[in-house]
N, C-alpha and C positions, 0 to 999 in steps of 0.2 A: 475668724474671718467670715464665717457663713453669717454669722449675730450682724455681723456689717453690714451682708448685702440682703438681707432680711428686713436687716432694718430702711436700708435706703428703698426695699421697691416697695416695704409700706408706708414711707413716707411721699412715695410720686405715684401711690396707689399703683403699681402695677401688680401687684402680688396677685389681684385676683384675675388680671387678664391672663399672665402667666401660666396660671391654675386652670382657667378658660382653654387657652389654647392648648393644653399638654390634654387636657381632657377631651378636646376636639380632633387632636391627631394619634390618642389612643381608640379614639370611638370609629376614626376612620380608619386606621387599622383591623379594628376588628370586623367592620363590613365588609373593607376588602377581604380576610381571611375567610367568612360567611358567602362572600361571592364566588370566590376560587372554590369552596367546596362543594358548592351547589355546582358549579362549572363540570366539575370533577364526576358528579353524581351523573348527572347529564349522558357524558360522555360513557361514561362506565354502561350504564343503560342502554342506550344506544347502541355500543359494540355489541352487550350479550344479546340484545333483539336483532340485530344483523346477524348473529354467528348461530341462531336458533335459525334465522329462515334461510341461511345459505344452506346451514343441514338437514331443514327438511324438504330444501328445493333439490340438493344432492340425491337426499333416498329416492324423492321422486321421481327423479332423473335415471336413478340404479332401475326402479324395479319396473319406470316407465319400457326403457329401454330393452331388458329382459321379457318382458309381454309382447314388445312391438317385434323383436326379436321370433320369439317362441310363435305369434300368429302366421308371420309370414313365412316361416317353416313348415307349417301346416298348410300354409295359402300354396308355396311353392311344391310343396312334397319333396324336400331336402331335408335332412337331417341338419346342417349348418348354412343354407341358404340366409337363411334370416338375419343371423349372425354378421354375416358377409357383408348384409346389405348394409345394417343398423352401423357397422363400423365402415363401411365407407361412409355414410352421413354425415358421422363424427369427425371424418380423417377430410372429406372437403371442407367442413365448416372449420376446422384448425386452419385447415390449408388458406383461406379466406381472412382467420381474423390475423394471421401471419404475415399474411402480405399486406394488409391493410392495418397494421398494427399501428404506423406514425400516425395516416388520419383519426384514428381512435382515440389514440392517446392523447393529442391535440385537441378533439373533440372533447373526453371529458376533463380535459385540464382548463378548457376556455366555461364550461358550465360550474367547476368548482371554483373558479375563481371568478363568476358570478355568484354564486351560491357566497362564499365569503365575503365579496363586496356587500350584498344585502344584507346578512346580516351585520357589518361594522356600523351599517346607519342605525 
C-alpha cells in the first residue's frame, strides 16, 4: 500500500513538496520551541533580579529603620522614644495604603495592562 502512494505522488511530483512542507513545519516547530525557551530564560532573570533588589531594598529598610530609630532615641533622650516614633510611620503608611488599596490596585493594573499591550505590538 505505501509502494502505491509513493509511487503516485512521484508520479504528480508531490513527493518533494511533501518533504518541503514536513521540513517547514518541523523547522517551525523548532523556532517556536527556541522561542518559548528564551521566553522562559527572560522571565526566570527577571524574577531573580526583582527578588535580589526586593531583598536588598528590605535589609535596607531593616537597618535604615533601626539607625533612624536609635538617632532619635538619642535626639529624644528616651530609651524607646525612637522606636515609637519609627513604627507609627510604619503603622500610618499601612494605614493609608489600606484604605487606598482599590485605587492602587486599579492603578497598577491599568499600567500592566499597558505595559502588556506594548509589548503584543
Amino acid at each position: 500500500m505505501e509502494k502505491i502512494s509513493e509511487t503516485i505522488l512521484k508520479f504528480l511530483r508531490l513527493d518533494n513538496i511533501v518533504q518541503h512542507l514536513t521540513g517547514y513545519v518541523e523547522t517551525r516547530v523548532e523556532l517556536m520551541k527556541a522561542e518559548i525557551r528564551e521566553d522562559v530564560a527572560k522571565t526566570i532573570a527577571r524574577g531573580m533580579v526583582t527578588v535580589v533588589l526586593f531583598l536588598m531594598g528590605f535589609l535596607f529598610l531593616i537597618f535604615f529603620s533601626v539607625g533612624l530609630a536609635h538617632f532619635l532615641n538619642i535626639y529624644f533622650e528616651a530609651a524607646y522614644g525612637g522606636y515609637w516614633v519609627v513604627a507609627g510611620i510604619y503603622g500610618i503608611t499601612f494605614l493609608l495604603l489600606l484604605v487606598f488599596r482599590k485605587n492602587i490596585f486599579q492603578y497598577f493594573e491599568q499600567q500592566f495592562s499597558q505595559l502588556i499591550k506594548r509589548k503584543a505590538k
